[in-house]
N, C-alpha and C positions, 0 to 999 in steps of 0.2 A: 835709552837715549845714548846716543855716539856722541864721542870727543869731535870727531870733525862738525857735527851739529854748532856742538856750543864754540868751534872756536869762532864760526861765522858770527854770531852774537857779541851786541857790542858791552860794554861794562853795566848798563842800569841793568840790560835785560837778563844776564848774566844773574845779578844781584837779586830780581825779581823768581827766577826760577830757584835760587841758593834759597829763600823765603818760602815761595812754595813748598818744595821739598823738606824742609825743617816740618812746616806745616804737617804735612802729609805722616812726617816721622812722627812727630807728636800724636799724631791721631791713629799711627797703627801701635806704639807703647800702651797707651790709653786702652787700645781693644785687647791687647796681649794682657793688661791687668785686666781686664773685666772678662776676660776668658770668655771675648767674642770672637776671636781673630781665628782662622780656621788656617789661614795659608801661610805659616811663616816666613817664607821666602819673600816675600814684599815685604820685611823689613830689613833685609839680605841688600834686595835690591836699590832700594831709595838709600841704603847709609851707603851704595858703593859709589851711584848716581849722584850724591852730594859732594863725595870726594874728587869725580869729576870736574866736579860745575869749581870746585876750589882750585883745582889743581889748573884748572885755566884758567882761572881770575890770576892769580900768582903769576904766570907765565906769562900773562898778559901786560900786566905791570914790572914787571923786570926790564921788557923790551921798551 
């Protein structure tokens, strides 16, 4: 997911994918302890794609 994606996004949906992606995080830690998780890079991925989806909710509300 690209930043210009999410800035078009308005603040719930913003909020809703920030929820997904926790989701998602939670569920690839879970695989990492049950030493199901084969690709560790999807969890690389989803905590950088978090920090997006924050880092434009922020900027969002500044303005």
């Amino acid at each position: 997911m690209k930043a210009t994606e999410l800035r078009g996004k308005d603040q719930p949906a913003l909020q809703k994918e920030l929820h997904d992606l926790l989701k998602a995080q939670f569920g690839l830690r879970m695989q990492i302890a049950t030493q199901q998780l084969s690709n560790t890079s999807q969890l690389k991925k989803v905590r950088r794609d978090i920090a997006r989806v924050k880092t434009v909710m922020n900027t969002k509300e500044a303005k």
